[in-house]
HTML snippet that shows the backbone in 3Dmol.js (N, CA, C, O; Angstrom):
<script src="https://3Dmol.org/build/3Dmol-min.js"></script>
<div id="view" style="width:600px;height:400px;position:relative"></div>
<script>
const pdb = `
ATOM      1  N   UNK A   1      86.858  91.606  81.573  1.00  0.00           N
ATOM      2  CA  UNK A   1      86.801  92.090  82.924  1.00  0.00           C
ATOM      3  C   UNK A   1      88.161  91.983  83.596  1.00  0.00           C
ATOM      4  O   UNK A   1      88.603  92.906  84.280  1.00  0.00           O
ATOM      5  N   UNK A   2      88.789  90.899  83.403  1.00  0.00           N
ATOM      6  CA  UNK A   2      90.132  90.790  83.842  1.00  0.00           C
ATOM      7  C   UNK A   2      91.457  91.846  83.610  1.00  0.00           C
ATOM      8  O   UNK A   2      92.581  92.024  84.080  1.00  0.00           O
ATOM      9  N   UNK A   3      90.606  92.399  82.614  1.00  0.00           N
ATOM     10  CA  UNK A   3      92.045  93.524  82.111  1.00  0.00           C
ATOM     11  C   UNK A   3      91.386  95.081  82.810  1.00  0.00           C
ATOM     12  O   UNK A   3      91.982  96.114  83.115  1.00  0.00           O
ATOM     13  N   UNK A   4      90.115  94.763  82.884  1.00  0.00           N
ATOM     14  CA  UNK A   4      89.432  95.474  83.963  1.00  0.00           C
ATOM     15  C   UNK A   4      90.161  96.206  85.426  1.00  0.00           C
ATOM     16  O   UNK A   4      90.421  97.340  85.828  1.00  0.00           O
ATOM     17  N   UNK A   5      90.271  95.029  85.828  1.00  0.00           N
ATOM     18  CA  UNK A   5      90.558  94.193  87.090  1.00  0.00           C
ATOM     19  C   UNK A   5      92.113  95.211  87.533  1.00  0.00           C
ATOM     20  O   UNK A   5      92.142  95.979  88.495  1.00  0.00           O
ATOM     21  N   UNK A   6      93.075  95.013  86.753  1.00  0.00           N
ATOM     22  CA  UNK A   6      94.193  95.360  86.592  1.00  0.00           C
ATOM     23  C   UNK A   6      95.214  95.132  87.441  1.00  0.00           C
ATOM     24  O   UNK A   6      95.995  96.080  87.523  1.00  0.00           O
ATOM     25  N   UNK A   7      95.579  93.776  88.387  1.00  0.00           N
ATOM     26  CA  UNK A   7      95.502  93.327  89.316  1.00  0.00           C
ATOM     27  C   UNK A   7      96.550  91.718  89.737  1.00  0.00           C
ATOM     28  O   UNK A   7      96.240  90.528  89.769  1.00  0.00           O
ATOM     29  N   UNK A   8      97.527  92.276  89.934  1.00  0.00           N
ATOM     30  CA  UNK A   8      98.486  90.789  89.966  1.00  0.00           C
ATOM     31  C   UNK A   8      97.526  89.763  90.865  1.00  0.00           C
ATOM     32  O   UNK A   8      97.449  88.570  90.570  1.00  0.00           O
ATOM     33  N   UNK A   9      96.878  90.282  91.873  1.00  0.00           N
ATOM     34  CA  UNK A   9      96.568  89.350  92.653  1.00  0.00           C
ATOM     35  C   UNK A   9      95.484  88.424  92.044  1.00  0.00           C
ATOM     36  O   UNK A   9      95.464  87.237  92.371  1.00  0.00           O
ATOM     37  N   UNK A  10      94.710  88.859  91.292  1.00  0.00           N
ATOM     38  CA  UNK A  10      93.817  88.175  90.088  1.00  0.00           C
ATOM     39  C   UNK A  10      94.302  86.746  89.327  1.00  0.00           C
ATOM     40  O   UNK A  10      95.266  86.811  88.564  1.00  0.00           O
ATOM     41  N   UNK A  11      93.727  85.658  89.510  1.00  0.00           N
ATOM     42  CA  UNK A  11      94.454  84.754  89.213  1.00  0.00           C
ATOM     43  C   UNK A  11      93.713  83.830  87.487  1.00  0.00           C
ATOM     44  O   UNK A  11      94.175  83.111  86.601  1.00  0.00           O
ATOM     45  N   UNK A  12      92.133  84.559  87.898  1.00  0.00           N
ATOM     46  CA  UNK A  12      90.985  84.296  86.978  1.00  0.00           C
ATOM     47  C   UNK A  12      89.903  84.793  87.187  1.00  0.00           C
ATOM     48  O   UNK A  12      89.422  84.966  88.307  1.00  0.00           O
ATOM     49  N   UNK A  13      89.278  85.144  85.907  1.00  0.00           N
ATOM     50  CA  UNK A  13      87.640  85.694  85.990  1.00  0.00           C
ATOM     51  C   UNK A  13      86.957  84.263  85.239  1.00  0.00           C
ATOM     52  O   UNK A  13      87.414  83.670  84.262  1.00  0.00           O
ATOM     53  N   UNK A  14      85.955  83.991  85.880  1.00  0.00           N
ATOM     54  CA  UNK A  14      85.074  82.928  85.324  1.00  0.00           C
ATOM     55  C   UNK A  14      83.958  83.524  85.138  1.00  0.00           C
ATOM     56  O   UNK A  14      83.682  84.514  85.815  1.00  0.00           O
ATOM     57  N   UNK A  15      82.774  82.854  83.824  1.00  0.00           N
ATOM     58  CA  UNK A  15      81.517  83.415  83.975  1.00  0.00           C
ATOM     59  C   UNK A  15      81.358  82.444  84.224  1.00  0.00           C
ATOM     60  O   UNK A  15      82.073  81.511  83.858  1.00  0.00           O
ATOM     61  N   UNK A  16      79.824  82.308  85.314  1.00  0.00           N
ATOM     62  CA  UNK A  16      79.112  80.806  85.362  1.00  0.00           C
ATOM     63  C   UNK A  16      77.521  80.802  85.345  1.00  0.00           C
ATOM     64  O   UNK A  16      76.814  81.786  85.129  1.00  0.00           O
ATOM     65  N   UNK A  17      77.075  79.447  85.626  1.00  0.00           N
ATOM     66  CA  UNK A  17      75.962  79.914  86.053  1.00  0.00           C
ATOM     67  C   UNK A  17      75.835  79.727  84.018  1.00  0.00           C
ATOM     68  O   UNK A  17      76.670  79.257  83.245  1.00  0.00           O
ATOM     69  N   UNK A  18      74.523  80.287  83.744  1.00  0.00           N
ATOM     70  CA  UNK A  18      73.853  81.030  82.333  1.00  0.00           C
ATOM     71  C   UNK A  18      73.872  82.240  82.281  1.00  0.00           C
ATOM     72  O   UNK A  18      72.957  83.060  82.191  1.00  0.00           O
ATOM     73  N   UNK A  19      75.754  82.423  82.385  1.00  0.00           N
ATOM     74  CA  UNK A  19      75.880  83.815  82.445  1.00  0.00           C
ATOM     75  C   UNK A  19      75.501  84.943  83.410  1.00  0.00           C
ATOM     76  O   UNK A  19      75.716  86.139  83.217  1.00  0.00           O
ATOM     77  N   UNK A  20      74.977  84.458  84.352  1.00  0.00           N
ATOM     78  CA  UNK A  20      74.756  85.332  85.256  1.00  0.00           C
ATOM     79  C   UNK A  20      75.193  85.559  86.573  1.00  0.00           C
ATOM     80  O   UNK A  20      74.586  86.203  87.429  1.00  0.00           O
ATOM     81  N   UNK A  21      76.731  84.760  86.737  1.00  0.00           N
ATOM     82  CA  UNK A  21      77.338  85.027  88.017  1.00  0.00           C
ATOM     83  C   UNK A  21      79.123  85.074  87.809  1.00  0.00           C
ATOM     84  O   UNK A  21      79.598  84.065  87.288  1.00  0.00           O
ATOM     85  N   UNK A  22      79.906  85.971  88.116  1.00  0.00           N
ATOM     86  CA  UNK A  22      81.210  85.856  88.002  1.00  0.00           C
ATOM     87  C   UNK A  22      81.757  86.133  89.092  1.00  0.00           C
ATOM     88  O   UNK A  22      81.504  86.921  90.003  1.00  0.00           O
ATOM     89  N   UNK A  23      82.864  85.080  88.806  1.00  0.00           N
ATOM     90  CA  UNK A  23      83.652  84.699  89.821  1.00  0.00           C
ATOM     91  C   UNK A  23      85.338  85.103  89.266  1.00  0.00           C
ATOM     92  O   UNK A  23      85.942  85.007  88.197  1.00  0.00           O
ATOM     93  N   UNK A  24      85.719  85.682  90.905  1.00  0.00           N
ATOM     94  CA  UNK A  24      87.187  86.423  90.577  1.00  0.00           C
ATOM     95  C   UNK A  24      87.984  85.632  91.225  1.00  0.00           C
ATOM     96  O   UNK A  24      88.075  86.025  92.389  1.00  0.00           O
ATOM     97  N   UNK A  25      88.806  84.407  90.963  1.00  0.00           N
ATOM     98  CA  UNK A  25      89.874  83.957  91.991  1.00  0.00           C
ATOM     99  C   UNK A  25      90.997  84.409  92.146  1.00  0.00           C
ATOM    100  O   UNK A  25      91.865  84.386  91.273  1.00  0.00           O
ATOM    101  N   UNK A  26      91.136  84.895  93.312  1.00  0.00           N
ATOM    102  CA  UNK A  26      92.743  85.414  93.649  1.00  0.00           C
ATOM    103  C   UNK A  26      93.806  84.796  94.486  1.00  0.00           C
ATOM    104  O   UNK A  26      93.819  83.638  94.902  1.00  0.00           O
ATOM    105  N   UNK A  27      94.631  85.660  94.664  1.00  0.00           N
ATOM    106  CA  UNK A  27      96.015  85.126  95.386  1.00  0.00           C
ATOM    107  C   UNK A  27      95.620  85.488  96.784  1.00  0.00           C
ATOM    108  O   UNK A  27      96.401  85.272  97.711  1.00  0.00           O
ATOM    109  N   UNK A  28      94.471  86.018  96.976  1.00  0.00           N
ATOM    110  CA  UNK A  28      94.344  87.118  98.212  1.00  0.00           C
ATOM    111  C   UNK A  28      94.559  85.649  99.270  1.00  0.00           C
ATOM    112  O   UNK A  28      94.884  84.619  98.679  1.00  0.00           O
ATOM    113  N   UNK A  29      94.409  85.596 100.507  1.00  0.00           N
ATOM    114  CA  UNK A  29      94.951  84.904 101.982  1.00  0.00           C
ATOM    115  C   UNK A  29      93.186  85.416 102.590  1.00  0.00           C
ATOM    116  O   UNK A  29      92.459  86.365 102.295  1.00  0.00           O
ATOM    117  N   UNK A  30      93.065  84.495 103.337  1.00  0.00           N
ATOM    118  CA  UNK A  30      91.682  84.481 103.514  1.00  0.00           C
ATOM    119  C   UNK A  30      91.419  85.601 104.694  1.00  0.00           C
ATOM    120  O   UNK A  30      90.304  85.538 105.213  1.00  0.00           O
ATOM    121  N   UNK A  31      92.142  86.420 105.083  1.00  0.00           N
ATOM    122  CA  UNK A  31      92.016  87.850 105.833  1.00  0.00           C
ATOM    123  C   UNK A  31      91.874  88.759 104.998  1.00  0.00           C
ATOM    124  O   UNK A  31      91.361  89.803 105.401  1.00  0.00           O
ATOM    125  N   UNK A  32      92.202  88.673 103.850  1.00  0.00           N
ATOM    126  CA  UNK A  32      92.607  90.524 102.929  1.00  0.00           C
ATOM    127  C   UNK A  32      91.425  90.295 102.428  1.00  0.00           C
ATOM    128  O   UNK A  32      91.355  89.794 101.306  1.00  0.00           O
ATOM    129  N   UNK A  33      90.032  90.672 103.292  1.00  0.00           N
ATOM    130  CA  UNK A  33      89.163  91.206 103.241  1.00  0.00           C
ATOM    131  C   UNK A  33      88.876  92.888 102.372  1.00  0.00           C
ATOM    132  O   UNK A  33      87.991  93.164 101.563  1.00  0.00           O
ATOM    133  N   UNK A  34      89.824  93.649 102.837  1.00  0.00           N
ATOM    134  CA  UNK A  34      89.810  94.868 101.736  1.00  0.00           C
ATOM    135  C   UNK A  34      90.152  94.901 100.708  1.00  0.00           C
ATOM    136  O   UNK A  34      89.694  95.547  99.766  1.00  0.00           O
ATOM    137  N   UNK A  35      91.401  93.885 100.766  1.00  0.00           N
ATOM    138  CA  UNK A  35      91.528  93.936  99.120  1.00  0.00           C
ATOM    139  C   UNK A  35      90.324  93.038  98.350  1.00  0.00           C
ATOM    140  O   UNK A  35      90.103  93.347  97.179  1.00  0.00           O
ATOM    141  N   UNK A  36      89.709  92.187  98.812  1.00  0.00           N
ATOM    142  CA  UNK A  36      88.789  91.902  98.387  1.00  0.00           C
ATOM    143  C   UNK A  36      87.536  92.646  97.526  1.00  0.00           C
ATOM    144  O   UNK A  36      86.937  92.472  96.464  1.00  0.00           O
ATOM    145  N   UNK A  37      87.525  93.611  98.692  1.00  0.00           N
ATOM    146  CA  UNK A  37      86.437  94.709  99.026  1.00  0.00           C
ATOM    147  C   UNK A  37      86.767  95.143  97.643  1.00  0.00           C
ATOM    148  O   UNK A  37      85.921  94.872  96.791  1.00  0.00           O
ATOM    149  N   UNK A  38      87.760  95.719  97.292  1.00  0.00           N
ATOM    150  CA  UNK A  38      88.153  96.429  96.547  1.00  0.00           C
ATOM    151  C   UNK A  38      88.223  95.679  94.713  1.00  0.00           C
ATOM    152  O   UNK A  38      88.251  96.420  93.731  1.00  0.00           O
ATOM    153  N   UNK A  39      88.239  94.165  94.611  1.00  0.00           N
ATOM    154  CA  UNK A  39      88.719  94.083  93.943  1.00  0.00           C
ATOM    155  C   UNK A  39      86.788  94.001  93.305  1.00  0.00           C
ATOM    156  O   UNK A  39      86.459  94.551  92.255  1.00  0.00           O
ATOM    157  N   UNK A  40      85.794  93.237  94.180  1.00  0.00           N
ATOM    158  CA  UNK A  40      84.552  93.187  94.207  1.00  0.00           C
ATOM    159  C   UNK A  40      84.337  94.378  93.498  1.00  0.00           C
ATOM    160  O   UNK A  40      83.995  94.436  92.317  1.00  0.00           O
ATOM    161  N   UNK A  41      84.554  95.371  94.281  1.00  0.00           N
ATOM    162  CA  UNK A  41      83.729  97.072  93.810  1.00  0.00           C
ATOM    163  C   UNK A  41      84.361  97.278  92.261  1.00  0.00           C
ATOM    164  O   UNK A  41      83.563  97.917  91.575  1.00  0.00           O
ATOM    165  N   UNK A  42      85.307  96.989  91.693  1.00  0.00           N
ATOM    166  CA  UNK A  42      86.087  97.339  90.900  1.00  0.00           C
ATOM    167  C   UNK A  42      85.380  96.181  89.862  1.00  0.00           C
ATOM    168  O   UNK A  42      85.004  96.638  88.782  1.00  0.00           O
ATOM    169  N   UNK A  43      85.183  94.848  90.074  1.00  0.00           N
ATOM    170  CA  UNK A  43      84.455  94.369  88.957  1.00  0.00           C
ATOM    171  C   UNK A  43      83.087  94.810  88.729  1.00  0.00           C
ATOM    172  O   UNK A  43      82.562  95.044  87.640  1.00  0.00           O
ATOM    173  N   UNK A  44      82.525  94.902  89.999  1.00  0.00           N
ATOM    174  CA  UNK A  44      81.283  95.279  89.669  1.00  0.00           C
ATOM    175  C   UNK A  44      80.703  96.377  88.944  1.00  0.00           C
ATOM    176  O   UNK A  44      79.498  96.594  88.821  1.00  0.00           O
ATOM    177  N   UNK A  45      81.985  97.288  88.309  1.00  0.00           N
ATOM    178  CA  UNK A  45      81.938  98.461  87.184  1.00  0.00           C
ATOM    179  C   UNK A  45      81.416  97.908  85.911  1.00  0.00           C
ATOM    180  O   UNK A  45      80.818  98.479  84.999  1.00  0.00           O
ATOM    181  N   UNK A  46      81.810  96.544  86.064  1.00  0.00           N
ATOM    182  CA  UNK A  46      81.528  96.428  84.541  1.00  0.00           C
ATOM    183  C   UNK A  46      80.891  95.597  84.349  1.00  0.00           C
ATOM    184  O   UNK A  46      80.416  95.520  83.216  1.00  0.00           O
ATOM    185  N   UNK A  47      80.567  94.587  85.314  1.00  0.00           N
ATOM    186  CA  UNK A  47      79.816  93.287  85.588  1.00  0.00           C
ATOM    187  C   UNK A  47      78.856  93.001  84.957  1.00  0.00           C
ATOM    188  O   UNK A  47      78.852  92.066  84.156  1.00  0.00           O
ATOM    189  N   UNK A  48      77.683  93.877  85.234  1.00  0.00           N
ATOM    190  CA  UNK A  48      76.377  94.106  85.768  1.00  0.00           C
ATOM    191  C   UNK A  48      75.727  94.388  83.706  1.00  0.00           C
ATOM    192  O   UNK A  48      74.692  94.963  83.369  1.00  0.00           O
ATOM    193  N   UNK A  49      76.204  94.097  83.281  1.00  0.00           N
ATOM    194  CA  UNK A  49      76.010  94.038  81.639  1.00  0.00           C
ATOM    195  C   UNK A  49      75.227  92.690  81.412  1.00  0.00           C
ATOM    196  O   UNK A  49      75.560  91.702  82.066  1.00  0.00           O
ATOM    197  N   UNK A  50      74.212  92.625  80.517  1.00  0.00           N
ATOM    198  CA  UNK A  50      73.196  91.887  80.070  1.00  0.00           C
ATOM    199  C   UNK A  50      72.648  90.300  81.231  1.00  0.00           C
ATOM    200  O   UNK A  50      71.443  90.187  81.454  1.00  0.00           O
ATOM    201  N   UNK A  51      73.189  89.716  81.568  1.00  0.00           N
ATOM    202  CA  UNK A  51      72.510  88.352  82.201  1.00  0.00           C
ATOM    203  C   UNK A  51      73.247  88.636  83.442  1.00  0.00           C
ATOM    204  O   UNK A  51      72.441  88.334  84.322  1.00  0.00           O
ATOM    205  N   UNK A  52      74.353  89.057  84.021  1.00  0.00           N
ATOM    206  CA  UNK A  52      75.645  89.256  84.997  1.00  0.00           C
ATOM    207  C   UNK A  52      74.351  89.781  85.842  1.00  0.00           C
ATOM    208  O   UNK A  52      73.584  90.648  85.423  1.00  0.00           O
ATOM    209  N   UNK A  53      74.187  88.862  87.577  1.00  0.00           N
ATOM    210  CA  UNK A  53      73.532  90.167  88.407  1.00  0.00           C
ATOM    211  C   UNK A  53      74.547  89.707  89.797  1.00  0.00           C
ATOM    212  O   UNK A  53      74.296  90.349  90.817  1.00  0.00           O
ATOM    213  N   UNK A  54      75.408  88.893  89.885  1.00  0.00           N
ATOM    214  CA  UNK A  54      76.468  89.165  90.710  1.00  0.00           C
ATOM    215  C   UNK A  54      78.058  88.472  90.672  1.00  0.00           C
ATOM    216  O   UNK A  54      78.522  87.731  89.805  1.00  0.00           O
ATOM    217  N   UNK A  55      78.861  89.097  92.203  1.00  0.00           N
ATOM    218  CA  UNK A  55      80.052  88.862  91.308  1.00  0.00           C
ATOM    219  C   UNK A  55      80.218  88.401  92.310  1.00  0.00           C
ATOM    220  O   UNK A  55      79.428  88.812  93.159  1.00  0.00           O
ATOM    221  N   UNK A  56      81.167  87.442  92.758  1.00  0.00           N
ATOM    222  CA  UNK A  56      82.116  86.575  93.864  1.00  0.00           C
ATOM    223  C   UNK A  56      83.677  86.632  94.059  1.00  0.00           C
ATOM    224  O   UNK A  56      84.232  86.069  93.115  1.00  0.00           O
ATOM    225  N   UNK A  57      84.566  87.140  94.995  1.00  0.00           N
ATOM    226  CA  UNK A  57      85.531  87.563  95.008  1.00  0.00           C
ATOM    227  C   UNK A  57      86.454  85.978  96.103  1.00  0.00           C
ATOM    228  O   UNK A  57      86.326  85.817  97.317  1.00  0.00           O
ATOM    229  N   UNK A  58      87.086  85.303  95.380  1.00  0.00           N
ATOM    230  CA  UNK A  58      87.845  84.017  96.116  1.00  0.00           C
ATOM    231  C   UNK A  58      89.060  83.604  96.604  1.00  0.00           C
ATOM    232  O   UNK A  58      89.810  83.049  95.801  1.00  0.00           O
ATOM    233  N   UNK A  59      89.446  83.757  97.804  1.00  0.00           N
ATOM    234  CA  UNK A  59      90.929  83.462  98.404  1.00  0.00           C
ATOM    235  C   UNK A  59      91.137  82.779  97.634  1.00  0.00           C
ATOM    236  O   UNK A  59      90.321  82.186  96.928  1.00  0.00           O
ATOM    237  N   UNK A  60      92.880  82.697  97.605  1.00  0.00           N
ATOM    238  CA  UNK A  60      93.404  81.449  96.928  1.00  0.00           C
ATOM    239  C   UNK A  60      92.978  80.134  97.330  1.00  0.00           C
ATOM    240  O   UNK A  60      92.847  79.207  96.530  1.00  0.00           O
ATOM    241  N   UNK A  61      92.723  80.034  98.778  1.00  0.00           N
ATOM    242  CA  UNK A  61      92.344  78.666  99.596  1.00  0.00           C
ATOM    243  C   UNK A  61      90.430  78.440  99.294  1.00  0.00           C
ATOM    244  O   UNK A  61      89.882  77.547  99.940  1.00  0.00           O
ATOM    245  N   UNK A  62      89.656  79.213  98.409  1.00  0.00           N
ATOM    246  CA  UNK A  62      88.453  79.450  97.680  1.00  0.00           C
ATOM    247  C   UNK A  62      87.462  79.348  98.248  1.00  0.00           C
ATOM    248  O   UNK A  62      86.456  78.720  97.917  1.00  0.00           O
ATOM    249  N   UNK A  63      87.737  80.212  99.537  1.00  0.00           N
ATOM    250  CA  UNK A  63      86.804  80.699 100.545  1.00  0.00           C
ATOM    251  C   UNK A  63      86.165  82.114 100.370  1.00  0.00           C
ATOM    252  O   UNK A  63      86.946  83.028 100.636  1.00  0.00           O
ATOM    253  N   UNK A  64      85.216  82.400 100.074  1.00  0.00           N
ATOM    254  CA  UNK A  64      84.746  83.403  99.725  1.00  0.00           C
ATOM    255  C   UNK A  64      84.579  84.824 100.523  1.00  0.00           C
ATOM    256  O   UNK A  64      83.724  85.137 101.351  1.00  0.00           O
ATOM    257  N   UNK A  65      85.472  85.441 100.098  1.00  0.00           N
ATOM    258  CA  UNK A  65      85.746  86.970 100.513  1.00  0.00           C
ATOM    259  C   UNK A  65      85.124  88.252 100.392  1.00  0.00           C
ATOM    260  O   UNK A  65      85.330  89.286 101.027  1.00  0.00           O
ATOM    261  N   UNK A  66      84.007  87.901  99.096  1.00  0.00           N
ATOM    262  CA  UNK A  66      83.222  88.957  98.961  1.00  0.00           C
ATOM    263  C   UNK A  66      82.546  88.438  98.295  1.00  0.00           C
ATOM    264  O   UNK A  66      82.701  87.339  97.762  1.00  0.00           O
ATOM    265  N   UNK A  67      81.270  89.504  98.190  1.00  0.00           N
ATOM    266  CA  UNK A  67      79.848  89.736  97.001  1.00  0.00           C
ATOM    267  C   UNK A  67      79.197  90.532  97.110  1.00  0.00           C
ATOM    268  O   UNK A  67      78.753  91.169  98.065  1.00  0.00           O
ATOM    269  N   UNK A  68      79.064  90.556  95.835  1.00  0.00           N
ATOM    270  CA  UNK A  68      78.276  91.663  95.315  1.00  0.00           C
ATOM    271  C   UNK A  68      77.079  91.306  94.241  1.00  0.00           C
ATOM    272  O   UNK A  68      77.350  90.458  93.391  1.00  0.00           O
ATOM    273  N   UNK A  69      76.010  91.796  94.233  1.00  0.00           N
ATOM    274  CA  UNK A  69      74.721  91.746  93.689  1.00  0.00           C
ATOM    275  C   UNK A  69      74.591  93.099  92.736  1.00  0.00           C
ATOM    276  O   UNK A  69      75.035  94.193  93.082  1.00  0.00           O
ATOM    277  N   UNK A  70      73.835  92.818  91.342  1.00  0.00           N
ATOM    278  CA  UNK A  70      73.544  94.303  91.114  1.00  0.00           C
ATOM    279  C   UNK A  70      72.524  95.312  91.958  1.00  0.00           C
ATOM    280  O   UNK A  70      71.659  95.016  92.783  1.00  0.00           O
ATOM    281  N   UNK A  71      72.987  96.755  91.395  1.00  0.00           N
ATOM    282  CA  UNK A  71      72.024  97.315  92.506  1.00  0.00           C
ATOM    283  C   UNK A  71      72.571  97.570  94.076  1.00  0.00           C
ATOM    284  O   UNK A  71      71.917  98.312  94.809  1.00  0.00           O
ATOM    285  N   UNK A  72      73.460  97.103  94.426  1.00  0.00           N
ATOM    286  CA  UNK A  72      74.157  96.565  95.764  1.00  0.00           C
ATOM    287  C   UNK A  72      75.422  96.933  95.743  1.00  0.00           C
ATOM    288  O   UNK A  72      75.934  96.763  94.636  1.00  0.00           O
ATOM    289  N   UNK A  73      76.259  97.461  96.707  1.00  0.00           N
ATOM    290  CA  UNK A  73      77.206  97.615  97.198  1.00  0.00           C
ATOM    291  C   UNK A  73      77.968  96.200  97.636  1.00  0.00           C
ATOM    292  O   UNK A  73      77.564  95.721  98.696  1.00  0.00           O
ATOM    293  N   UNK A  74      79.121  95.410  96.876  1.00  0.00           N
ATOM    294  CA  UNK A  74      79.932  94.070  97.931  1.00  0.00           C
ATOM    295  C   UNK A  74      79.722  94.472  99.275  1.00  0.00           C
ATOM    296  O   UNK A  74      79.504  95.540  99.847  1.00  0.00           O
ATOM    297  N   UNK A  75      79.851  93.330  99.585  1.00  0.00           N
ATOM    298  CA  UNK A  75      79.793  92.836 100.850  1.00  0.00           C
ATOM    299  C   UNK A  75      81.174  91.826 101.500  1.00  0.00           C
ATOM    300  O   UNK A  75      81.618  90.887 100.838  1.00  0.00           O
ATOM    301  N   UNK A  76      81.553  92.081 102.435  1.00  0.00           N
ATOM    302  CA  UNK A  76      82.757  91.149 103.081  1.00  0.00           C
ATOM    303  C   UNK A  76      82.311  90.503 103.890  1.00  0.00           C
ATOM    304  O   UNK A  76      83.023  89.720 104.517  1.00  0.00           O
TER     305      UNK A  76
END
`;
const viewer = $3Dmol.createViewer("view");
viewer.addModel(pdb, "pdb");
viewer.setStyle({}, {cartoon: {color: "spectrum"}});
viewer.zoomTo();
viewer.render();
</script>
């Protein structure tokens, strides 16, 4: 997913959970809400494959900037 991603600001993709939740930590600053937006919509292309039903998008300071659910559009 990370090469997915394509994305300096990307710092890590984690799976967690029993496989069924990933988490994107970035460089983002806890305002860059769109880039968030964006980076959310962009994993969630590929996410949503066998146990995956959502994704979490994380400031560097690992305050949570987005989500997304399958089925669902992220959210900021």
């Amino acid at each position: 997913m990370k090469d997915h991603l394509k994305s300096a600001e990307v710092r890590s993709v984690v799976v967690q959970g029993q496989c069924t939740s990933v988490v994107v930590a970035t460089t983002l600053g806890d305002n860059d809400a769109a880039a968030a937006q964006r980076l959310c919509d962009a994993a969630a292309e590929v996410a949503y494959s066998g146990d995956v039903n959502s994704v979490s998008v994380l400031a560097e300071s690992g305050m949570e900037l987005a989500i997304g659910v399958s089925g669902a559009k992220c959210l900021t």
